[in-house]
N, CA, C and O atoms as a GROMACS GRO file, in nm:
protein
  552
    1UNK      N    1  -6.257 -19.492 -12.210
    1UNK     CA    2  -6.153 -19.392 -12.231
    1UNK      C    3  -6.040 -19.418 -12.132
    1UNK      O    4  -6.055 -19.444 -12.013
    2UNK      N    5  -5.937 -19.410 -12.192
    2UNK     CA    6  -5.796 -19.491 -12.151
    2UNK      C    7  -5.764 -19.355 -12.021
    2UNK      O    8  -5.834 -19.254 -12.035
    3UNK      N    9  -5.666 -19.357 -11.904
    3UNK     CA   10  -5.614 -19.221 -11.874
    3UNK      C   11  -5.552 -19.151 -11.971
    3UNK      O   12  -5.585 -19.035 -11.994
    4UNK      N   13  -5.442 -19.219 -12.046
    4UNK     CA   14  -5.384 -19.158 -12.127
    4UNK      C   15  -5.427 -19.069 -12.235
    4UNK      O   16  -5.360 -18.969 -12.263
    5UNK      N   17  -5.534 -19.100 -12.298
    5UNK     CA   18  -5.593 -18.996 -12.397
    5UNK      C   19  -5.693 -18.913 -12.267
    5UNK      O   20  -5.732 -18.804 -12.308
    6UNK      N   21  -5.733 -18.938 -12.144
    6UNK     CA   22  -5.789 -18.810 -12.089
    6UNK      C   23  -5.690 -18.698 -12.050
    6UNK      O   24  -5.710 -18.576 -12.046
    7UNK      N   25  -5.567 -18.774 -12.020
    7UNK     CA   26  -5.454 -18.658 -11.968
    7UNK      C   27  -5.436 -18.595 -12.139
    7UNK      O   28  -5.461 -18.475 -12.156
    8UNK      N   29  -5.388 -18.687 -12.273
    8UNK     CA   30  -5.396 -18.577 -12.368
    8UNK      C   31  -5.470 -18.504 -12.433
    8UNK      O   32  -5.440 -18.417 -12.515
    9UNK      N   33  -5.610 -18.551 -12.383
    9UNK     CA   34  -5.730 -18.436 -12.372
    9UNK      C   35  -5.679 -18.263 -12.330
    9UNK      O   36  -5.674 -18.160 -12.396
   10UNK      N   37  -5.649 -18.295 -12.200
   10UNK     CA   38  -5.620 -18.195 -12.110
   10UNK      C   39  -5.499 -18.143 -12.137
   10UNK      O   40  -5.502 -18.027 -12.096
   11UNK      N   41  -5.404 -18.165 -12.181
   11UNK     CA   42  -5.298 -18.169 -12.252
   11UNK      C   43  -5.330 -18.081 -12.367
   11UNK      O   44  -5.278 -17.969 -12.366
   12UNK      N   45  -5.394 -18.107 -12.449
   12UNK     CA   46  -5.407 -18.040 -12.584
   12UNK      C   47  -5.505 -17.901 -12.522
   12UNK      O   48  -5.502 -17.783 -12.556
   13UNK      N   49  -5.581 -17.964 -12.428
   13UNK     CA   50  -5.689 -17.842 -12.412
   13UNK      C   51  -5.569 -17.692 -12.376
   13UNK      O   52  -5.576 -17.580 -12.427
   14UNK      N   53  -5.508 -17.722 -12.316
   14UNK     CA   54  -5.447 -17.658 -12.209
   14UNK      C   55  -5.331 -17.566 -12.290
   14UNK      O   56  -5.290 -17.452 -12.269
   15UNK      N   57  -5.296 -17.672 -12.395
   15UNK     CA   58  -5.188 -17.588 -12.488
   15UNK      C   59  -5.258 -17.503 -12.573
   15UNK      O   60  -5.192 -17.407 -12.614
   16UNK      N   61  -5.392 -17.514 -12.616
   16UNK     CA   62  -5.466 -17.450 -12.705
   16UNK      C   63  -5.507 -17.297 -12.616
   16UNK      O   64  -5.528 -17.185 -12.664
   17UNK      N   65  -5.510 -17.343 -12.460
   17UNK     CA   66  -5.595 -17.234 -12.460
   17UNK      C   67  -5.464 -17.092 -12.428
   17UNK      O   68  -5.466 -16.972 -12.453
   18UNK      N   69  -5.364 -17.185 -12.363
   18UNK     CA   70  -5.258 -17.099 -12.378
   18UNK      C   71  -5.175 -17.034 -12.474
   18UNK      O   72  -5.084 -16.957 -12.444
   19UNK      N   73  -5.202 -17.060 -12.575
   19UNK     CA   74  -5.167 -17.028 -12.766
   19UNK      C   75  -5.240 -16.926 -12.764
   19UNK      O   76  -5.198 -16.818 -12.806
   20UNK      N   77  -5.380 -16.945 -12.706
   20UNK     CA   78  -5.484 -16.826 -12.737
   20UNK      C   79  -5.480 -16.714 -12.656
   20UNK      O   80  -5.533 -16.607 -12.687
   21UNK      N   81  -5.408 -16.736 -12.538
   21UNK     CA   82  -5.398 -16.643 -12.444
   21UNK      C   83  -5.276 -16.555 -12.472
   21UNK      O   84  -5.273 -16.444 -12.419
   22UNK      N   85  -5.170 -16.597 -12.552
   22UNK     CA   86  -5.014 -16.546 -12.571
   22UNK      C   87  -5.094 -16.416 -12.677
   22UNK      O   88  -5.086 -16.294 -12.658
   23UNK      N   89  -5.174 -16.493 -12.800
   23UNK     CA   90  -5.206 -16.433 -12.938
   23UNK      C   91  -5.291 -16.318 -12.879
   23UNK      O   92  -5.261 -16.213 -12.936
   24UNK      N   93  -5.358 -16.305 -12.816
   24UNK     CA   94  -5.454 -16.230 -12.738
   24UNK      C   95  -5.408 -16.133 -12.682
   24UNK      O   96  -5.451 -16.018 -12.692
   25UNK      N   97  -5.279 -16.185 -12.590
   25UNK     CA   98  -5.178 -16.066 -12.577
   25UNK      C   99  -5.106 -15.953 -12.642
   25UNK      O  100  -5.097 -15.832 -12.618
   26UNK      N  101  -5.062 -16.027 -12.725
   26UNK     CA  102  -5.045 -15.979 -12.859
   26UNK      C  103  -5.068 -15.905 -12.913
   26UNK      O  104  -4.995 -15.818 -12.960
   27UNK      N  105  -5.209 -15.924 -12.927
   27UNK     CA  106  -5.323 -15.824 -12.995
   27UNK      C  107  -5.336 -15.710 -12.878
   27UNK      O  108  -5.345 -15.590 -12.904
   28UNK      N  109  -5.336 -15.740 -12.809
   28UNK     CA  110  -5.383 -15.589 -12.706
   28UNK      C  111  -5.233 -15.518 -12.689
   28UNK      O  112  -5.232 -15.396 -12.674
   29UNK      N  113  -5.100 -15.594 -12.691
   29UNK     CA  114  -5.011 -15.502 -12.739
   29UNK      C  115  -5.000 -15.433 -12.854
   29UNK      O  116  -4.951 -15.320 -12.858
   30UNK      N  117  -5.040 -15.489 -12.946
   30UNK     CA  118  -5.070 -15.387 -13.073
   30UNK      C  119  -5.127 -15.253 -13.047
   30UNK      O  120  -5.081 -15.140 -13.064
   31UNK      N  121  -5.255 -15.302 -12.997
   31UNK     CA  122  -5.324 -15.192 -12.971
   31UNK      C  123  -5.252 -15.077 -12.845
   31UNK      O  124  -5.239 -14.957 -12.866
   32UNK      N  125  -5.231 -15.112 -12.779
   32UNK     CA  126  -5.163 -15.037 -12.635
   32UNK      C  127  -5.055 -14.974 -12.704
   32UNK      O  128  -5.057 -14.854 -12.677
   33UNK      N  129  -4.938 -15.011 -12.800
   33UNK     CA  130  -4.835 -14.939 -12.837
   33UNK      C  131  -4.817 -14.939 -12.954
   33UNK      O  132  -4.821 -15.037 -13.028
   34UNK      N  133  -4.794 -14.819 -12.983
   34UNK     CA  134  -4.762 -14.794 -13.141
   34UNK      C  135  -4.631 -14.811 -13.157
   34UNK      O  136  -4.548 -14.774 -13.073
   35UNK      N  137  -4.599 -14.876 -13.284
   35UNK     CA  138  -4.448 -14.898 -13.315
   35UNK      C  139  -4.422 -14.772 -13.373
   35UNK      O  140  -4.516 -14.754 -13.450
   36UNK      N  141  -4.327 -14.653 -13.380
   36UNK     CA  142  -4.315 -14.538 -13.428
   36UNK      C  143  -4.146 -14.604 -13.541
   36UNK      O  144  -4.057 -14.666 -13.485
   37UNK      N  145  -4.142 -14.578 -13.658
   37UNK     CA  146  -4.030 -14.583 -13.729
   37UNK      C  147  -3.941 -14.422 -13.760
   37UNK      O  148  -3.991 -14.321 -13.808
   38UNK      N  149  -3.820 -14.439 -13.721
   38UNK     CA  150  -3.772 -14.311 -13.747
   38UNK      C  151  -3.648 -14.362 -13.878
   38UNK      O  152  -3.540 -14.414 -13.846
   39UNK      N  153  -3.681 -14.341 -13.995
   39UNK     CA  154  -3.562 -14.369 -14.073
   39UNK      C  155  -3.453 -14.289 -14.067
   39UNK      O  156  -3.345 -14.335 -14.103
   40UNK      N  157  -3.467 -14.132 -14.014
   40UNK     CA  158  -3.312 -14.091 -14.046
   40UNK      C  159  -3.263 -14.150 -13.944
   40UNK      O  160  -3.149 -14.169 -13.987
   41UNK      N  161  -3.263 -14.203 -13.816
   41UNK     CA  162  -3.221 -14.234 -13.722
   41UNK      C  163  -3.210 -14.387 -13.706
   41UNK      O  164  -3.148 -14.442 -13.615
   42UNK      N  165  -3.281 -14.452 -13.809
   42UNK     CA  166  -3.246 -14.597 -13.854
   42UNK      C  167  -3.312 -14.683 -13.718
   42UNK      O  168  -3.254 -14.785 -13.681
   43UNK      N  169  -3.405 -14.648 -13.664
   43UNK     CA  170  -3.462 -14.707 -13.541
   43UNK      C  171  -3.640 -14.745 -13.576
   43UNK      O  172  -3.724 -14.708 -13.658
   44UNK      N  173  -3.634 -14.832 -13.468
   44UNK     CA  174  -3.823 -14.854 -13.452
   44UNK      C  175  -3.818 -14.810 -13.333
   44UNK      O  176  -3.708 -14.795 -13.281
   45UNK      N  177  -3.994 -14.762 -13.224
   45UNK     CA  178  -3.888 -14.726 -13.139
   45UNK      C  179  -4.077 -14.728 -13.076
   45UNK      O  180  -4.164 -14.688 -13.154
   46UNK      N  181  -4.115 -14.774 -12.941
   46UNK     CA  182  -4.211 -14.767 -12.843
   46UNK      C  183  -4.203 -14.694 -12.779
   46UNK      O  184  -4.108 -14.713 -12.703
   47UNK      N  185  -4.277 -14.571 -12.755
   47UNK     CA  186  -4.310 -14.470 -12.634
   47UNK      C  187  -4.356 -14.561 -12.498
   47UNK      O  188  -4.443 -14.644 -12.524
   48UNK      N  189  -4.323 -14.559 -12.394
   48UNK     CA  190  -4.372 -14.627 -12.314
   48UNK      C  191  -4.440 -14.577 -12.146
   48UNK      O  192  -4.446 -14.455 -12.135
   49UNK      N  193  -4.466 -14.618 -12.079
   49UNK     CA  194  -4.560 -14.548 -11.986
   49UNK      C  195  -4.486 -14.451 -11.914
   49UNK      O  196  -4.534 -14.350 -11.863
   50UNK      N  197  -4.353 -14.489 -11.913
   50UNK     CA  198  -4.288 -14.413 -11.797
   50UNK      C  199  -4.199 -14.382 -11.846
   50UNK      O  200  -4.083 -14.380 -11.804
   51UNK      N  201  -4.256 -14.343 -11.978
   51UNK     CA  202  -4.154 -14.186 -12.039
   51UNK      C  203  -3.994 -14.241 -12.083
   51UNK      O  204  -3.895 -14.167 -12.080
   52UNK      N  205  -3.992 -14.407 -12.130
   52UNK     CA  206  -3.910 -14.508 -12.157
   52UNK      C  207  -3.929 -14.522 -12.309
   52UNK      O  208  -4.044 -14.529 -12.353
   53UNK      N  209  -3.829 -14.528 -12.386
   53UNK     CA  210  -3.849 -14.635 -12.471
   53UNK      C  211  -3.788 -14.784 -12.498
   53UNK      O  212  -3.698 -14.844 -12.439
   54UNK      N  213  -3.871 -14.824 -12.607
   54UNK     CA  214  -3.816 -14.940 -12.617
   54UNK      C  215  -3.774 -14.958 -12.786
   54UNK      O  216  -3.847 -14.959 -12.885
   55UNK      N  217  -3.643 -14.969 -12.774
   55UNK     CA  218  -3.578 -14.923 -12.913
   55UNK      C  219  -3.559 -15.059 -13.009
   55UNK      O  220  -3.534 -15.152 -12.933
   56UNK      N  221  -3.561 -15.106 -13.153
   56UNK     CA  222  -3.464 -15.160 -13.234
   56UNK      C  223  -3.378 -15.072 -13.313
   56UNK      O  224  -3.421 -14.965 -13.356
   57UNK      N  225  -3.269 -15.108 -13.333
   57UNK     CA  226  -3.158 -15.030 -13.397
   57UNK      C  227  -3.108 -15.112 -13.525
   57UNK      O  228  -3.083 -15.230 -13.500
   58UNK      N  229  -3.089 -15.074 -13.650
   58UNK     CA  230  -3.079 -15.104 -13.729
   58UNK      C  231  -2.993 -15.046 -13.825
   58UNK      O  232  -2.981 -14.926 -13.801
   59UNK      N  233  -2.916 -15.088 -13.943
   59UNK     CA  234  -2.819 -14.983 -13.996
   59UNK      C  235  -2.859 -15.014 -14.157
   59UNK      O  236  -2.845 -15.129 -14.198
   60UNK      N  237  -2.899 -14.930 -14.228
   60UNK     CA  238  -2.969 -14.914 -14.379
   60UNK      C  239  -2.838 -14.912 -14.447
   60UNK      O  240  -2.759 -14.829 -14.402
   61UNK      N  241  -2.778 -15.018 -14.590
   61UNK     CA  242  -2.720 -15.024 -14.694
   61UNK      C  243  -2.728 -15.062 -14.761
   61UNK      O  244  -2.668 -15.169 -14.769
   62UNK      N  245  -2.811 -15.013 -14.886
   62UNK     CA  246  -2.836 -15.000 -14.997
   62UNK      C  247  -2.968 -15.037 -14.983
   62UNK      O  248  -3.055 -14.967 -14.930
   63UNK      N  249  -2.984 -15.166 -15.037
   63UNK     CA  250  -3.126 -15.265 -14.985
   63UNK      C  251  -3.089 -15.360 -14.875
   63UNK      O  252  -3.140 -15.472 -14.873
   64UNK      N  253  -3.029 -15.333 -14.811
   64UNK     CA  254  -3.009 -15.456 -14.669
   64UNK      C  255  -3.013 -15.390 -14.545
   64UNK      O  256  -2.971 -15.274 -14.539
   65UNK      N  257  -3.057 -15.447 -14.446
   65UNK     CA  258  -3.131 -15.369 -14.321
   65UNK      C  259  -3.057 -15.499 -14.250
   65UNK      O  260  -3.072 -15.619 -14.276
   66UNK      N  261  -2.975 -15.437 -14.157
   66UNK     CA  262  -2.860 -15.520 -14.058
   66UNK      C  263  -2.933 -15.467 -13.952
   66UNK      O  264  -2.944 -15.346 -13.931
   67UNK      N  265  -2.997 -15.582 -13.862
   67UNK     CA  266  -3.070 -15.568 -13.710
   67UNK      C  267  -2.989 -15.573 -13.598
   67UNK      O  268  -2.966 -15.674 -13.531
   68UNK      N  269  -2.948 -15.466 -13.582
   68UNK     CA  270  -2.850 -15.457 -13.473
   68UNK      C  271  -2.862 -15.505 -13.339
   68UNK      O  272  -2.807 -15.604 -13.292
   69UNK      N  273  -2.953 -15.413 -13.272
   69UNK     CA  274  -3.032 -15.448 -13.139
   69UNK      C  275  -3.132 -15.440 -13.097
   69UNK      O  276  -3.170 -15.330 -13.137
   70UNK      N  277  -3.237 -15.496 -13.020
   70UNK     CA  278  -3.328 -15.482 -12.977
   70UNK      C  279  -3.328 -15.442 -12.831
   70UNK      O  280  -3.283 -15.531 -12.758
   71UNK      N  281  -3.365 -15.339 -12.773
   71UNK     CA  282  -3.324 -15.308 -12.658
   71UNK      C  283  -3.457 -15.292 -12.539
   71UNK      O  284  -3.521 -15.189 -12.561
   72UNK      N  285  -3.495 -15.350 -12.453
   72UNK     CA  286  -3.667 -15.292 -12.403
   72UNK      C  287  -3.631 -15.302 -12.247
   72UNK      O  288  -3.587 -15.407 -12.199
   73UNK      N  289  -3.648 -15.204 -12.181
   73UNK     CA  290  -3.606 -15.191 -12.032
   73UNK      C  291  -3.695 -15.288 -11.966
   73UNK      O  292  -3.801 -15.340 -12.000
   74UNK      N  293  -3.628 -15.296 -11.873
   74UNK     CA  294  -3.630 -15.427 -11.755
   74UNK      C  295  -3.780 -15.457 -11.723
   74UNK      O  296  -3.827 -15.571 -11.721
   75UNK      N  297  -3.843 -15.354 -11.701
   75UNK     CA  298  -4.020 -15.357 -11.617
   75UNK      C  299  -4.058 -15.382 -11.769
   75UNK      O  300  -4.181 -15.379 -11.765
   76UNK      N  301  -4.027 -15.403 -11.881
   76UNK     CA  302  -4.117 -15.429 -11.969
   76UNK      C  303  -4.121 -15.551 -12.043
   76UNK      O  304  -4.197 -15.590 -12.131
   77UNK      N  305  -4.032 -15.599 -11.992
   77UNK     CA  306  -3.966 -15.743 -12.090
   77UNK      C  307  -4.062 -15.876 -12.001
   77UNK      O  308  -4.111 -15.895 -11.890
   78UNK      N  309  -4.047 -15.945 -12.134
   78UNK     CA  310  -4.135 -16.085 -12.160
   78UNK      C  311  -4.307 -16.056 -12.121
   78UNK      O  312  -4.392 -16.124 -12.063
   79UNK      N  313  -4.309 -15.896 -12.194
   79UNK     CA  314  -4.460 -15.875 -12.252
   79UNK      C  315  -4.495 -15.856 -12.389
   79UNK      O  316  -4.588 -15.782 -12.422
   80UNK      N  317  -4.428 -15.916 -12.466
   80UNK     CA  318  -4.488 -15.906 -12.624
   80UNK      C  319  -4.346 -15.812 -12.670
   80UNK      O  320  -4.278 -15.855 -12.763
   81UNK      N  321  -4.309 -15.686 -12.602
   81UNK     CA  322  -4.273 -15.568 -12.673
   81UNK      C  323  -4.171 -15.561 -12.773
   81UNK      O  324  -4.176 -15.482 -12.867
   82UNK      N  325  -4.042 -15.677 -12.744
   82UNK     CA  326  -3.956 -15.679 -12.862
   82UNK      C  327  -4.017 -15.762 -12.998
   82UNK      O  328  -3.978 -15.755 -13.114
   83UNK      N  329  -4.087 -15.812 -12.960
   83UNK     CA  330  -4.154 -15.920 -13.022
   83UNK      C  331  -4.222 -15.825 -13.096
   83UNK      O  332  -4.190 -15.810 -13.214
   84UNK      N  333  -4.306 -15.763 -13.049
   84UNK     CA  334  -4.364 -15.645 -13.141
   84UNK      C  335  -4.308 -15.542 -13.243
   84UNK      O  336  -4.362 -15.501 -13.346
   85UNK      N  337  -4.156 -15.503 -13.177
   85UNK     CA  338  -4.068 -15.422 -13.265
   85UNK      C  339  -4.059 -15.531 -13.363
   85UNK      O  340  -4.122 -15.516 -13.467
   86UNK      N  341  -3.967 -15.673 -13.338
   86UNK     CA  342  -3.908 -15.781 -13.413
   86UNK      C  343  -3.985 -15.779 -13.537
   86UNK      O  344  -3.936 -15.765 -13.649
   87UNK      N  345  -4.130 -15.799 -13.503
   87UNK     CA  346  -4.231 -15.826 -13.618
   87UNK      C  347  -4.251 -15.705 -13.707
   87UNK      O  348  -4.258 -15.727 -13.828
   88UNK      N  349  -4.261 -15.576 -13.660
   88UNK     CA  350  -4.284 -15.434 -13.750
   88UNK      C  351  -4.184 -15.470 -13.899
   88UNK      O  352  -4.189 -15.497 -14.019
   89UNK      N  353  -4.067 -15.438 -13.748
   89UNK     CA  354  -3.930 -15.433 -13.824
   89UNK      C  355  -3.910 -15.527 -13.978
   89UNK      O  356  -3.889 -15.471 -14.085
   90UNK      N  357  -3.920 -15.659 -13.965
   90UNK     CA  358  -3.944 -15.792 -14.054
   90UNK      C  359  -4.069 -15.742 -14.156
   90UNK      O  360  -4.059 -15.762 -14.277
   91UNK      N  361  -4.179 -15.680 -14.103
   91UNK     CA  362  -4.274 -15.689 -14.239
   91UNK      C  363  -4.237 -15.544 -14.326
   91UNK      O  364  -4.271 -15.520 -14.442
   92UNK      N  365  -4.133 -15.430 -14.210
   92UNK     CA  366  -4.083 -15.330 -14.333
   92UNK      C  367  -4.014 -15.355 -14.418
   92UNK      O  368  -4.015 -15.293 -14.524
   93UNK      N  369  -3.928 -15.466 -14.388
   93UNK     CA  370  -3.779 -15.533 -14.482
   93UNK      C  371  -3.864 -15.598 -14.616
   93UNK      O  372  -3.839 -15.581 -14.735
   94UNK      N  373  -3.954 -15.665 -14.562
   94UNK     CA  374  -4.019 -15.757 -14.653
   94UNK      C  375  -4.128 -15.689 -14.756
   94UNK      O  376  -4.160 -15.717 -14.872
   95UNK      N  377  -4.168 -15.597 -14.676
   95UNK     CA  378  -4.276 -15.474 -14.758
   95UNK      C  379  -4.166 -15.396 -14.886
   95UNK      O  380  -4.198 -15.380 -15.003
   96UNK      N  381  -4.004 -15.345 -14.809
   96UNK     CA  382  -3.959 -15.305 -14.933
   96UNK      C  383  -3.853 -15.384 -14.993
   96UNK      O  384  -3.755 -15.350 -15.058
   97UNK      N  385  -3.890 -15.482 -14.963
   97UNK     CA  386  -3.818 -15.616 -15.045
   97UNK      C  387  -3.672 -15.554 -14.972
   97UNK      O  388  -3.601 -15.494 -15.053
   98UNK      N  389  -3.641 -15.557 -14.887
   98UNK     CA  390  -3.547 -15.529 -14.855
   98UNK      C  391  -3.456 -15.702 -14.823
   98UNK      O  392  -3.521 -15.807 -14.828
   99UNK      N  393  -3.294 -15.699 -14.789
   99UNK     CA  394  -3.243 -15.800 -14.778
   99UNK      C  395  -3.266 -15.772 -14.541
   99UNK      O  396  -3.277 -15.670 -14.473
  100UNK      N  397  -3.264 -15.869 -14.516
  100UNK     CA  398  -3.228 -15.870 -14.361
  100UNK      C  399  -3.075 -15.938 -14.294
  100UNK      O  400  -3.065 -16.060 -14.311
  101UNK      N  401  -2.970 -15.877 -14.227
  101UNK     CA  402  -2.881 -15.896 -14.136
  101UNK      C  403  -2.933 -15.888 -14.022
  101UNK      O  404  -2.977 -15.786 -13.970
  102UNK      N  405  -2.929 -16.032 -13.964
  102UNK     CA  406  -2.999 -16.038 -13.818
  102UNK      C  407  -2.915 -16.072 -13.734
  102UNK      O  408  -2.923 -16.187 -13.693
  103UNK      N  409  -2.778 -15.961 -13.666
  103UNK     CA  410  -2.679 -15.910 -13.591
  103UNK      C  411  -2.727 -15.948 -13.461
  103UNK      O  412  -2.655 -15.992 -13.372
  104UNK      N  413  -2.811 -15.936 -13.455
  104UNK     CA  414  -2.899 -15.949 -13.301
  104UNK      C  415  -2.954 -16.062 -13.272
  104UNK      O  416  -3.043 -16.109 -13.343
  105UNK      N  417  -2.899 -16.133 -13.138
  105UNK     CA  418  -2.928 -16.218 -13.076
  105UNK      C  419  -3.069 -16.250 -13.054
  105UNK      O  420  -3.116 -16.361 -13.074
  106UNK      N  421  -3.140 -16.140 -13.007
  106UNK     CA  422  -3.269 -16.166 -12.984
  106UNK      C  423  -3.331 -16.176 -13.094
  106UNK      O  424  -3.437 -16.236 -13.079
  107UNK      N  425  -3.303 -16.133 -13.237
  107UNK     CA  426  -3.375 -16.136 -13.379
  107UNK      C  427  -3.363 -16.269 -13.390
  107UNK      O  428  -3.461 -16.342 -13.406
  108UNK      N  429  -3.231 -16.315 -13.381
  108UNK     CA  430  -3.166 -16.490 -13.427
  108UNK      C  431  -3.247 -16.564 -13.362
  108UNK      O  432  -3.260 -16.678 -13.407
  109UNK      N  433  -3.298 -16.540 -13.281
  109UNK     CA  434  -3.372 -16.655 -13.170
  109UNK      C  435  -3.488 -16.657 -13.237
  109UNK      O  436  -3.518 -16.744 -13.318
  110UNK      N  437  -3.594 -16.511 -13.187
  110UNK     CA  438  -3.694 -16.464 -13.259
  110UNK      C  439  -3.691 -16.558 -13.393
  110UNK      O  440  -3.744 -16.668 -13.377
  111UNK      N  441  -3.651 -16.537 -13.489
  111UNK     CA  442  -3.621 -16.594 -13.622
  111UNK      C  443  -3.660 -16.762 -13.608
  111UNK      O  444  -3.755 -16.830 -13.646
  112UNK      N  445  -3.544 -16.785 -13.539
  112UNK     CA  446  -3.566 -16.965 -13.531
  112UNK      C  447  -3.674 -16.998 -13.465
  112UNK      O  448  -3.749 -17.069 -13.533
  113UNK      N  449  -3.712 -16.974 -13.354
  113UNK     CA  450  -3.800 -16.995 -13.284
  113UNK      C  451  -3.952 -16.931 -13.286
  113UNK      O  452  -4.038 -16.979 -13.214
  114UNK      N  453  -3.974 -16.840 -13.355
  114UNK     CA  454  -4.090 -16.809 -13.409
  114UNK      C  455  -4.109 -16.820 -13.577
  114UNK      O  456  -4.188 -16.910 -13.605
  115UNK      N  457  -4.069 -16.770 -13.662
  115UNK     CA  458  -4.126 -16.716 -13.744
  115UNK      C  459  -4.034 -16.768 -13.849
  115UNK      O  460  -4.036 -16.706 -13.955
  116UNK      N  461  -3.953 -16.870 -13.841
  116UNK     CA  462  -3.872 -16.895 -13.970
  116UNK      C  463  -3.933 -16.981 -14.060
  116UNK      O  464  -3.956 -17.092 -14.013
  117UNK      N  465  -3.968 -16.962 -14.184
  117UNK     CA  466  -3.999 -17.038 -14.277
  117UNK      C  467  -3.963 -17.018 -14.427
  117UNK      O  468  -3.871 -16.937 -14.422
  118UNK      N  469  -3.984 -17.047 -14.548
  118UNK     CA  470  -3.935 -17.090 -14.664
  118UNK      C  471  -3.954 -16.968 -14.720
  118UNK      O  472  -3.853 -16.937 -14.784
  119UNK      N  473  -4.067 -16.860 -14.725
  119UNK     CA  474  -4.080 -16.725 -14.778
  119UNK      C  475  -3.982 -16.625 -14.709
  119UNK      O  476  -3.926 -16.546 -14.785
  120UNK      N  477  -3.964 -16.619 -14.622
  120UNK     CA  478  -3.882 -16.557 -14.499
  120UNK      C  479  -3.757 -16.547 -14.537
  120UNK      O  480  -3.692 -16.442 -14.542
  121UNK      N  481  -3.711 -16.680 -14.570
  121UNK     CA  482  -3.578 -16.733 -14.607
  121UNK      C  483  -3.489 -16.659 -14.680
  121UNK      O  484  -3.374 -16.638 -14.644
  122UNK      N  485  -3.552 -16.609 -14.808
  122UNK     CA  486  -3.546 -16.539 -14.906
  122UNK      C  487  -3.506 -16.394 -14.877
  122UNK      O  488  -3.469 -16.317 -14.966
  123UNK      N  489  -3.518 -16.350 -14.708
  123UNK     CA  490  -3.487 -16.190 -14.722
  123UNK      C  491  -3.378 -16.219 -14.612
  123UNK      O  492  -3.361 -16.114 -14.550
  124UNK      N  493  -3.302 -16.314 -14.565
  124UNK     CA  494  -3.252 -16.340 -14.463
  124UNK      C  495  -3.095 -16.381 -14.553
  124UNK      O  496  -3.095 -16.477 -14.630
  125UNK      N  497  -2.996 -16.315 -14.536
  125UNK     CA  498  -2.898 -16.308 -14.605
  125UNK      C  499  -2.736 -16.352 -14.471
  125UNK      O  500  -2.623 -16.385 -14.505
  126UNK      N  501  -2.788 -16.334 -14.323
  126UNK     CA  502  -2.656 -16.293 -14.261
  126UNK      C  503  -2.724 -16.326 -14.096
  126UNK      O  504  -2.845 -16.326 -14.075
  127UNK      N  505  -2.638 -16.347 -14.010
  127UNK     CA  506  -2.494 -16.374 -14.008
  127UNK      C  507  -2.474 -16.545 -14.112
  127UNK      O  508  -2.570 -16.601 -14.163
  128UNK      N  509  -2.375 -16.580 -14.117
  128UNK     CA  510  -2.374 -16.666 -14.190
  128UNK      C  511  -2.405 -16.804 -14.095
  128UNK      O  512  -2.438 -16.900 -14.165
  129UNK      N  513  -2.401 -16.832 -13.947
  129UNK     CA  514  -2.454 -16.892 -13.880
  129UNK      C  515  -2.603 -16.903 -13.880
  129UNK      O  516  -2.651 -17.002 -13.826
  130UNK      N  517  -2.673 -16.826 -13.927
  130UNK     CA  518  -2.861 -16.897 -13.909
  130UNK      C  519  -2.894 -16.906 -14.045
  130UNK      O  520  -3.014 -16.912 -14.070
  131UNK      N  521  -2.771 -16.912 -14.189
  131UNK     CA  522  -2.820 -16.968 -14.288
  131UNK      C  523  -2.818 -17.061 -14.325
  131UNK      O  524  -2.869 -17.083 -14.434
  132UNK      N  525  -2.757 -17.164 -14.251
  132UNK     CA  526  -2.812 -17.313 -14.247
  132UNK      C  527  -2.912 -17.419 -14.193
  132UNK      O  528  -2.918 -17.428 -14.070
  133UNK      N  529  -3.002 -17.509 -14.276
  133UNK     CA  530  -3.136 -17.558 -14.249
  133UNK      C  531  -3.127 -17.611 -14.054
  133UNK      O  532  -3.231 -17.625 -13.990
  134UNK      N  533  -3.048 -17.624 -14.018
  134UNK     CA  534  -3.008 -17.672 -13.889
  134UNK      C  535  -2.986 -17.568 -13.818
  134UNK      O  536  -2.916 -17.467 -13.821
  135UNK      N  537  -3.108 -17.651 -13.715
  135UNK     CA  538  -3.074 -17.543 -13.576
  135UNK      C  539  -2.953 -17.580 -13.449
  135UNK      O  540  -2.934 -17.524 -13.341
  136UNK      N  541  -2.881 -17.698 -13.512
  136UNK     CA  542  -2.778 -17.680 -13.446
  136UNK      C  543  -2.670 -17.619 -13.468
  136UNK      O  544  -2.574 -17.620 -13.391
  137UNK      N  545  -2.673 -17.578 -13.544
  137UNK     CA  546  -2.540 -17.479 -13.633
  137UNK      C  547  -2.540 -17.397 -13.569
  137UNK      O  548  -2.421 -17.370 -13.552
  138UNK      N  549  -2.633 -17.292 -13.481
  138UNK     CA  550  -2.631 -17.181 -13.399
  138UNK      C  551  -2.500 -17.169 -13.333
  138UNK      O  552  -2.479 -17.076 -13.255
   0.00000   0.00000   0.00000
């Protein structure tokens, strides 16, 4: 056994187990916070420990749901939580066949960098910058 396939042994081990550790997270954010939807108020919205929330804002016309912002205070960020709104938000659009405007920076990213693919595509209408197959167009 060469070094090279023992380092990409360790290599692969290491990315796997950290995939499993993100998804894991994940899951226990699910559980820890409920995503609450308020439609007259056009929001998703996390109760949070310290009497905080953590909001997406969104604006309803007709069938198209324009993702305005994602907003999650400082002590809570890069733990799952927008990520958690991001995802609610996306399977309500898609649950009522709704169209998506993804106004929001953090959605656009979210989008490219997680979760964009060929079914997806289909509810994703706007800005007119992330409707091209290239992620350099951003």
């Amino acid at each position: 056994m060469s070094i090279y396939s023992n380092i990409n042994t360790k290599i692969t081990f290491f990315t796997s187990f950290i995939f499993k550790q993100t998804k894991l997270q994940l899951i226990q954010k699910r559980y820890l916070y409920k995503v609450q939807h308020n439609i007259n108020r056009q929001i998703f919205y996390i109760k949070l420990e310290t009497a905080e929330k953590a909001v997406l804002l969104y604006k309803k016309n007709d069938n198209i749901l324009d993702i305005q912002s994602v907003n999650v205070p400082i002590q809570y960020r890069r733990q799952g939580i927008g990520r958690l709104l991001a995802e609610t938000a996306i399977t309500y659009a898609v649950l009522n066949n709704y169209r998506l405007i993804l106004t929001c920076r953090y959605m656009q990213s979210y989008y490219y960098n997680s979760i964009k693919n060929t079914d997806l595509e289909k509810h994703i209408i706007g800005p007119s910058n992330i409707l091209s197959s290239s992620n350099n167009d951003r």
